[in-house]
C-alpha positions as CSV (number, residue, x, y, z in Angstrom):
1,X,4.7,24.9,-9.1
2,X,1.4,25.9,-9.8
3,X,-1.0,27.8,-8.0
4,X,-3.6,25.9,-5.3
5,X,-7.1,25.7,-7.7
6,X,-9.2,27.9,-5.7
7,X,-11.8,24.8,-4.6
8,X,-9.0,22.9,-3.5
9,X,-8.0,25.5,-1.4
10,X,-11.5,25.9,0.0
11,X,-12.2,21.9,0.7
12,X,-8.3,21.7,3.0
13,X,-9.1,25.0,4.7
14,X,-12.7,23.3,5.4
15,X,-10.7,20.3,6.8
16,X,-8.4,22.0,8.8
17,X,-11.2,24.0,10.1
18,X,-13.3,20.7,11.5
19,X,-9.7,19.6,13.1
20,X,-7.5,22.2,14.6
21,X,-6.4,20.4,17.5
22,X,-8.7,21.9,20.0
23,X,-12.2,20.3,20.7
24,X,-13.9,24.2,21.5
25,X,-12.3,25.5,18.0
26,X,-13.0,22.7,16.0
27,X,-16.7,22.8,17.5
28,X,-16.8,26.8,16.5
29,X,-14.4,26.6,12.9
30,X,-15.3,23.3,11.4
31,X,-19.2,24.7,11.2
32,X,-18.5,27.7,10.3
33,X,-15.9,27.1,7.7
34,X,-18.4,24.7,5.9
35,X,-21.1,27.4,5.9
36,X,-18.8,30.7,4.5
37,X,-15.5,29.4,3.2
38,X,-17.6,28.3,-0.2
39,X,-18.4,31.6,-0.8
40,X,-15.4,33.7,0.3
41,X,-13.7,35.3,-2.0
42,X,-9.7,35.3,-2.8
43,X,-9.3,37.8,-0.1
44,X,-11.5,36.5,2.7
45,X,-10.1,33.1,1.9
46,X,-6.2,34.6,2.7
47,X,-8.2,36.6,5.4
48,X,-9.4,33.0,6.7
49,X,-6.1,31.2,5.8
50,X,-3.8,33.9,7.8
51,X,-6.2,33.7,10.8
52,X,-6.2,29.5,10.9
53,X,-2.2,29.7,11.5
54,X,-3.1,31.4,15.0
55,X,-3.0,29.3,18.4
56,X,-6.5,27.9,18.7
57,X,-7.0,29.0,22.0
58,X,-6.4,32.9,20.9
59,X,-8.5,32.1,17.8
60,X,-11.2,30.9,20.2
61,X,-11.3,33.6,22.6
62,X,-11.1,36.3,19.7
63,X,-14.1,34.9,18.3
64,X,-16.0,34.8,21.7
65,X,-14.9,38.2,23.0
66,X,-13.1,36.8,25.9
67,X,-9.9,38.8,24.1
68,X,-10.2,41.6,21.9
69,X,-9.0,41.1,18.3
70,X,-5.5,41.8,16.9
71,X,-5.8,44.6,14.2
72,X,-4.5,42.6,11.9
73,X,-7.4,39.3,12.3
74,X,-9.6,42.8,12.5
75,X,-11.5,42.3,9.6
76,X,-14.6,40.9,7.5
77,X,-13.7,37.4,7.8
78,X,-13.0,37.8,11.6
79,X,-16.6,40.0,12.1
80,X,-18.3,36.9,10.6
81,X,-16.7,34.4,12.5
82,X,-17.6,36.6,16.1
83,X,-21.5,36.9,14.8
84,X,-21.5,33.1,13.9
85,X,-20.4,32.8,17.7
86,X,-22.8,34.8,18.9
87,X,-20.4,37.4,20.1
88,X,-22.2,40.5,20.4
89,X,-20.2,43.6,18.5
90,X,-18.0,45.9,20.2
């Protein structure tokens, strides 16, 4: 099997971002997926992709401060996602 071209990758990450199963995430992701995700790089796009396969509601508390970050969603993508929530840096 072939490797996933890397804009196909990009447009089903975009869709999974606008419908995660959760109303507050899709709200926060879906927005914020269509503004980055077609610039990220490989990394920030496996960054991105690892980070999607969390429960929403830790993804969504992560990205609003309400719980600190795992170190291992610690990262660019993740520092992105908090300052497109408005979370202030800690």
């Amino acid at each position: 099997m072939s490797p996933e071209p890397v804009e196909i990758r990009r447009k089903r990450l975009i869709h999974r971002s606008l419908y995660t199963g959760m109303k507050e995430t899709d709200l926060l992701l879906g927005p914020f997926a269509r503004r980055e995700v077609p610039g990220f790089a490989t990394a920030e796009l496996d960054q991105y992709e690892a980070l999607l396969g969390e429960p929403d509601p830790s993804i969504y508390a992560w990205a609003i401060g309400e719980l600190p970050v795992p170190p291992e969603h610690d990262n660019g993508v993740m520092a992105r996602l908090k300052l497109f929530a408005g979370t202030p840096r800690r």
